[in-house]
LUMTI-662545 format. One record per residue (C-alpha): y, z, x; residue in one letter. Coordinates in steps of 0.05 Angstrom, whole numbers, padded with zeros to 5 digits, always signed. Each point is the difference from the previous one (the first is absolute). Layout:
N
YZXa ...
This chain:
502
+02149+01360-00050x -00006+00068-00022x +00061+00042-00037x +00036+00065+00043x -00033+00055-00034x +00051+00070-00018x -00056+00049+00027x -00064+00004+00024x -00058-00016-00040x -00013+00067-00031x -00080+00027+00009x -00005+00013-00068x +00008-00070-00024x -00056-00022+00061x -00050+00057-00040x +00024-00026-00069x -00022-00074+00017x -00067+00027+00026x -00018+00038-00057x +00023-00051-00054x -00045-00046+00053x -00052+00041+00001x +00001+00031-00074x -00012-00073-00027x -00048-00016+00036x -00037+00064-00016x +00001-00011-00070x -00012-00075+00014x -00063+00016+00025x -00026+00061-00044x +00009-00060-00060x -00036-00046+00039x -00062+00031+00012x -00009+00036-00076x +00024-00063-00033x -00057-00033-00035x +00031-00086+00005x -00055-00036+00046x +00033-00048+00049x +00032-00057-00021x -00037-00062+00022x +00043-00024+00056x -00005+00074+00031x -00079-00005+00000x +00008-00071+00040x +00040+00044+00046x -00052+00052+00012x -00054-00051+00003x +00042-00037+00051x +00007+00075+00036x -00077-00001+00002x +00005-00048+00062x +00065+00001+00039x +00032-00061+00025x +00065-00025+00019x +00013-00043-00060x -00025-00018-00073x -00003-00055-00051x +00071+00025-00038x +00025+00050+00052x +00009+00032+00063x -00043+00050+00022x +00038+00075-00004x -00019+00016-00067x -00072-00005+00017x +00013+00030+00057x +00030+00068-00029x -00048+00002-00060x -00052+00001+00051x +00037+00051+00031x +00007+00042-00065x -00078-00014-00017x -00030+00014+00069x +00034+00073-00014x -00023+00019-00071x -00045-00055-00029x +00010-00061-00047x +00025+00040-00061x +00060-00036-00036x +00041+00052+00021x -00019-00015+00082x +00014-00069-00014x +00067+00012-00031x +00021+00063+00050x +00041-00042+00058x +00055-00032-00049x +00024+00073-00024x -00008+00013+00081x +00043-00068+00012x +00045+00014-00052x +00015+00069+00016x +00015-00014+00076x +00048-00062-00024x +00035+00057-00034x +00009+00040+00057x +00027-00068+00036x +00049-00009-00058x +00042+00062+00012x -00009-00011+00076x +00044-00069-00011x +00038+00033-00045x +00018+00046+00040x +00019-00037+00066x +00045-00045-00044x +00033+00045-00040x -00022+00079+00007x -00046+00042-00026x +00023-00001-00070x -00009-00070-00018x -00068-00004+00041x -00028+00055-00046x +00039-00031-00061x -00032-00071+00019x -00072+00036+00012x +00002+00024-00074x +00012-00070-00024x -00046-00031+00033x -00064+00046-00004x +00018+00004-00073x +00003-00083-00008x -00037-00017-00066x -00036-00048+00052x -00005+00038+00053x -00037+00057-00044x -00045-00052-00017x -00015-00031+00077x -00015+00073+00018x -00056+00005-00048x -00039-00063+00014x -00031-00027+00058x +00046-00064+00010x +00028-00033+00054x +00079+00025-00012x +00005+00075+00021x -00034-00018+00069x +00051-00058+00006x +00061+00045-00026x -00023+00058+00051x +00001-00047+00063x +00063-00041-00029x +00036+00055-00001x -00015+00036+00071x +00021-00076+00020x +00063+00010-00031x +00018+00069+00030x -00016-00030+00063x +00046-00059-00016x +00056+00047-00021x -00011+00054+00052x +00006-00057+00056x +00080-00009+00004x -00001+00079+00027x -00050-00011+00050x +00005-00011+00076x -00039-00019+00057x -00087+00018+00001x +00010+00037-00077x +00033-00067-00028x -00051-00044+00031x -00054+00055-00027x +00037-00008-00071x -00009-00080+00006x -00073+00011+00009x -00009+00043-00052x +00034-00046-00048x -00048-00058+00018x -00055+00034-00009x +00014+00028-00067x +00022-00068-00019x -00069-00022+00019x -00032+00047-00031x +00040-00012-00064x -00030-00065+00004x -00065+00020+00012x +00011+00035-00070x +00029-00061-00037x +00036-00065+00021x +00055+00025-00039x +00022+00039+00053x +00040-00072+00035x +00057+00014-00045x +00020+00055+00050x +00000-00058+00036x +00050-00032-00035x +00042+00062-00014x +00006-00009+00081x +00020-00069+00001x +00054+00020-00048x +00025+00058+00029x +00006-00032+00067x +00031-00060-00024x +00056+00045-00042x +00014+00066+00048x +00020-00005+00067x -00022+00069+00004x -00059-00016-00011x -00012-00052+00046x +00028+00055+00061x -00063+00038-00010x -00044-00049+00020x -00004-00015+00080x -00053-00047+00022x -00041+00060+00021x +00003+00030-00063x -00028-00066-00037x -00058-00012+00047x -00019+00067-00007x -00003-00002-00071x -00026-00075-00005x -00060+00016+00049x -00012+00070-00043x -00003-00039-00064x -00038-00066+00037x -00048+00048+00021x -00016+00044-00074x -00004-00069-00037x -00044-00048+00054x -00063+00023-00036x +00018-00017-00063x +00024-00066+00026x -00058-00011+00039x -00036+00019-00065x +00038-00052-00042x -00016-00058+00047x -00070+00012-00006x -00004-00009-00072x +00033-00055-00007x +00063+00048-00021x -00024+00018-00065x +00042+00069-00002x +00065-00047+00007x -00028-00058-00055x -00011+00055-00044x +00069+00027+00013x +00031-00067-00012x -00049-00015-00060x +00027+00060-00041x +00070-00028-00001x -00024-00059-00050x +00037-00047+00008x -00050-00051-00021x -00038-00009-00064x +00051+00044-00040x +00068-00007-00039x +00053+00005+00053x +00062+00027-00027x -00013+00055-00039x +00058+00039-00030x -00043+00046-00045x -00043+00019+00069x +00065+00013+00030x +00023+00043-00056x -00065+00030+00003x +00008+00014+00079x +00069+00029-00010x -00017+00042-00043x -00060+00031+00031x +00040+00022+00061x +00043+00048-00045x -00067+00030-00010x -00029+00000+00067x +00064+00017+00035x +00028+00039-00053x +00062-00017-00051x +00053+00037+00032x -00010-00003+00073x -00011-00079-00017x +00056+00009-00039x +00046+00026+00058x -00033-00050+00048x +00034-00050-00043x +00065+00024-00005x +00012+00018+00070x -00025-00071+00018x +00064-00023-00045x +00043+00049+00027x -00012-00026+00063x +00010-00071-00011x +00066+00006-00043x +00024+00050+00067x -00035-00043+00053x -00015+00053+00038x -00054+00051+00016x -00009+00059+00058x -00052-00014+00045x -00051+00040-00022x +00000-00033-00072x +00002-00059+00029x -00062+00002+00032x -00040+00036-00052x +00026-00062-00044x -00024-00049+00045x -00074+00027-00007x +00007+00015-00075x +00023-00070-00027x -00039-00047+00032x -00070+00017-00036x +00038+00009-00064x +00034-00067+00004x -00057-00039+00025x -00051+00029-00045x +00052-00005-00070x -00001-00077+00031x -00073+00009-00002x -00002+00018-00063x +00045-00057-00022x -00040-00054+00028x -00066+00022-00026x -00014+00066-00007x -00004+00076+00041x -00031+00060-00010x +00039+00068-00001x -00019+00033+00060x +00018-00064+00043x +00073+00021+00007x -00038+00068+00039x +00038-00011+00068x +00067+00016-00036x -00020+00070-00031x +00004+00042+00064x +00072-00029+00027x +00018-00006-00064x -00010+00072-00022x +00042+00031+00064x +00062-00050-00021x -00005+00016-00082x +00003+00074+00023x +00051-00014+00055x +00047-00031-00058x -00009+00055-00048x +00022+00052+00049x +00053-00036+00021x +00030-00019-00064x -00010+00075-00022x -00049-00011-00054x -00029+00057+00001x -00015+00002-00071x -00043-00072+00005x -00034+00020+00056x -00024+00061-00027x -00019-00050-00058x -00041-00050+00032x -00043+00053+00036x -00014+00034-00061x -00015-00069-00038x -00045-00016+00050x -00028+00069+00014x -00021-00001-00082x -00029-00066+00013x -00037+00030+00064x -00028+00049-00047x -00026-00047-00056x -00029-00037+00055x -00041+00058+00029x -00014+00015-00071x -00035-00061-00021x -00041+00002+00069x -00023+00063-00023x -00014-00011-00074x -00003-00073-00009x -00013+00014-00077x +00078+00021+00008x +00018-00071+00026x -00036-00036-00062x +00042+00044-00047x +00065-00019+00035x -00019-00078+00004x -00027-00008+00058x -00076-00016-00007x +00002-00073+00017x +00028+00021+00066x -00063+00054+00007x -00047-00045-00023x -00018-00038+00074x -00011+00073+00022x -00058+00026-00053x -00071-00023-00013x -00021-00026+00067x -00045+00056+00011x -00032-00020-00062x +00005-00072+00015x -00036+00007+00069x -00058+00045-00030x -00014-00060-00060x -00004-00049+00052x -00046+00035+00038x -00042+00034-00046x -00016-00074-00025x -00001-00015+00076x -00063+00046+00004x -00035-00018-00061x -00007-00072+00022x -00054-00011+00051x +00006-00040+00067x +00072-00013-00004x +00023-00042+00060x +00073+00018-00017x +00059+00027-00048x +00053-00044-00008x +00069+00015-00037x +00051-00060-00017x +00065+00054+00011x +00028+00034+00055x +00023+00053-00032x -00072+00008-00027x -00035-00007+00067x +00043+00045+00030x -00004+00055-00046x -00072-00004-00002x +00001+00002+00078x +00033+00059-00008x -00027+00031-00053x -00071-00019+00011x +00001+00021+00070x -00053+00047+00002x -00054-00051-00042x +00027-00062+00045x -00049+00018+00051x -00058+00001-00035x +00014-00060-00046x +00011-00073+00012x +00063-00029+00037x +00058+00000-00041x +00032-00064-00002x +00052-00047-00022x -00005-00063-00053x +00047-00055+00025x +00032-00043-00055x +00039-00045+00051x -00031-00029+00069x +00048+00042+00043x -00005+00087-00004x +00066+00016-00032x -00005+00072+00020x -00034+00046+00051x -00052+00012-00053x -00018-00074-00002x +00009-00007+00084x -00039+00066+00016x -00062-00002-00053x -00007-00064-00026x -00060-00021-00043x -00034-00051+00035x -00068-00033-00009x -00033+00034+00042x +00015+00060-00042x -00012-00038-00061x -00077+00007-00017x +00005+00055-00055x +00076+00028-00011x +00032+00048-00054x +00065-00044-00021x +00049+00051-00024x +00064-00032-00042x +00055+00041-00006x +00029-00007-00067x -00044-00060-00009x +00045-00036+00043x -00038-00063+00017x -00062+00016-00020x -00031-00071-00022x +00023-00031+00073x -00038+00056+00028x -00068-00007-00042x +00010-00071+00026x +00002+00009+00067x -00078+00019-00004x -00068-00030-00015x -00009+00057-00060x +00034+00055-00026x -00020+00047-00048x +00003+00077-00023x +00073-00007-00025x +00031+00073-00011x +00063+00015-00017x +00030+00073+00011x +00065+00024-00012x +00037+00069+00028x +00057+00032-00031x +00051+00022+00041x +00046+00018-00054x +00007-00001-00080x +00042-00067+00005x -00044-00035+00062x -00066-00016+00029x -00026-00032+00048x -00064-00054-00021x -00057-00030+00055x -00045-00049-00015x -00053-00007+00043x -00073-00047+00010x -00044-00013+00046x -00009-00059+00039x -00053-00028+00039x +00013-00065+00051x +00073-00001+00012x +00025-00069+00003x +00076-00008-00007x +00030-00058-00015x +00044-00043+00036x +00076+00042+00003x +00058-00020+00007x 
């Protein structure tokens, strides 16, 4: 599986790797904690879910609660806290880049590949926001070193190695389900390489079954006890009901995203060694198998996008395999000249990025306020809920009709939360569509005298219905840049009474 190297791997490429490792996430971090973008919505439900640990939650396993409670527990509940373990993630799947570089094809193309990949326009982006990728990324790629360091292996260290490559795997699905396309990069590999199916004696795949049975039986356990609603969730996103199916301009759309998040010319290069190697039917092992764990989330989530519709970063699983084999092809074709180019394409991009995390006002000259816009105002939005909040006497609850709402007020609104009524959440349908709506629902027993906050007005005469009176309409609106604001409307309403839902 892995290609006779000319020398020993020289020290100085080992240092390089660490310090371009180590250098990004420096600066990763120094522009996290002095940029002034509040968290985006989703990341506050991640710290509020950090606030009490579990094994499992409404849309997703547990490890990015876990490691933002982690991160918080150290310094505080700061943005920059919440944020600090995907630049930590991110920066160690860096490290593991060159490492499977390295054993496949030497030193140079494991440094080469480690450029590319801590430079991905996406990866830049997962490093700076706490998400659910770089912790998946991290652990998918120690499962892959494992995976390719296993052929080399012999007796109590190969049976070691199997271990260790279950329990990454499981903890690569304790970051996000994503991670069972390793899963099928396996299958694959196994059923194609001969090779590959040598490594593996009986000993080797209890070791590793039992490792990974063991990391992922909470979860599981988890899962059954809420009726799986991590998994539903999972399998709701794909939308496969209630939409268009067969969307050509969403898979345009997809397509073109991933020269963006991957990058146009290692894409690019991805795409013409894949022809290559069909017209020549024929591949060395080591590109074999880093094909066999690169295609299959492309592929299946382009078909996603066909069918009905897929969001950018859902192709994730490909980006670390995919970024050893695009600098594996360069080097070997001798393209010197495009490698040097896609690292300093994507190095410029790397640089606007940290610039606009810095100085958003930058991004909104450049274009790029609609994408900012989720991440301003909520510290404003919070303190107008609230201040009404206190101004109203004998409140028996706040209620919000968004998530992204509730959870930024949650956030935001922390320190106030204590002192003030519950926060809860409106339900327009008869089932919780969220963990908003399953955690904090606003029931009547809550219902005797609640602030009803509509974000953008959405639904606001359903919820003035849903009660005996409401009055004291105000409507407030924050700015969070020349071109956007954000408007709540909000009453008060005394004897809550919903009517029948669907």
């Amino acid at each position: 599986m892995s290609e006779p190297k000319s020398s020993p791997e020289p020290a100085q490429e080992l240092r390089m790797a660490a310090l371009l490792a180590v250098g990004l996430t420096f600066a990763r971090v120094a522009a996290l904690f002095r940029s002034p973008l509040e968290l985006y919505p989703d990341e506050a439900q991640y710290w509020l879910w950090s606030r009490t640990l579990d094994f499992g939650y409404y849309s997703k396993p547990p490890m990015i609660a876990w490691a933002i409670r982690a991160t918080t527990a150290l310094g505080g509940d700061s943005e920059g806290w919440v944020r600090l373990s995907a630049a930590l993630f991110q920066g160690g799947a860096t490290f593991v880049v060159y490492l499977i570089g390295r054993r496949l094809y030497g030193g140079a193309v494991g440094l080469a590949a480690a450029a590319l990949y801590a430079l991905m326009p996406g990866v830049q982006l997962s490093a700076l926001v706490a998400a659910t990728d770089a912790p998946l990324l991290f652990f998918l790629g120690l499962a892959i070193l494992a995976y390719v360091a296993l052929p080399d292996l012999q007796g109590r260290l190969r049976l070691l190695t199997a271990a260790g490559l279950g329990a990454a795997l499981g903890l690569a699905f304790l970051s996000k389900y994503a991670a069972v396309y390793f899963l099928v990069g396996v299958a694959i590999h196994l059923a194609v390489s001969s090779r590959a199916r040598g490594a593996w004696s009986p000993a080797s795949i209890l070791a590793a079954a039992a490792a990974f049975a063991v990391v992922v039986a909470p979860n599981l356990a988890w899962n059954a006890s809420h009726d799986f609603a991590t998994l539903h969730h999972t399998a709701a996103n794909a939308a496969w009901s209630g939409v268009r199916l067969f969307n050509l301009s969403a898979l345009g759309a997809f397509v073109g995203s991933q020269f963006g998040v991957f990058g146009p010319i290692p894409l690019g290069v991805l795409t013409l060694g894949v022809g290559l190697a069909v017209v020549r039917r024929r591949l060395p092992p080591a590109d074999l198998t880093l094909l066999c764990f690169t295609l299959p989330p492309l592929a299946i989530v382009t078909a996603q996008a066909f069918i009905s519709r897929a969001n950018a970063n859902w192709s994730g699983a490909a980006y670390l395999p995919g970024a050893v084999l695009a600098a594996a092809w360069l080097v070997r074709w001798r393209a010197r000249r495009w490698l040097i180019a896609a690292i300093a394409l994507q190095a410029a991009v790397a640089l606007v990025v940290l610039a606009v995390v810095l100085q958003p006002a930058f991004g909104d000259r450049i274009g790029l306020a609609n994408g900012l816009k989720r991440a301003r105002g909520w510290a404003e939005t919070a303190r107008i809920v609230l201040d009404r909040a206190e101004r109203e006497p004998g409140l028996t609850a706040i209620a919000v009709n968004n998530r992204f709402l509730f959870y930024a007020t949650a956030y935001y609104g922390r320190d106030r939360l204590t002192e003030a009524a519950p926060l809860t959440s409106w339900l327009l349908m008869g089932e919780p569509r969220n963990q908003a709506e399953t955690a904090a629902p606003l029931t009547a027993a809550l219902g005797g005298r609640v602030l009803m906050v509509s974000y953008e007005g959405w639904r606001r005469a359903e919820m003035q219905a849903d009660f005996q009176r409401a009055s004291g309409l105000e409507i407030d609106s924050v700015w969070l840049d020349r071109h956007h604001r954000r408007r709540l409307e909000m009453f008060v309403g005394e004897g809550f009474a919903p009517r029948p839902r669907p």
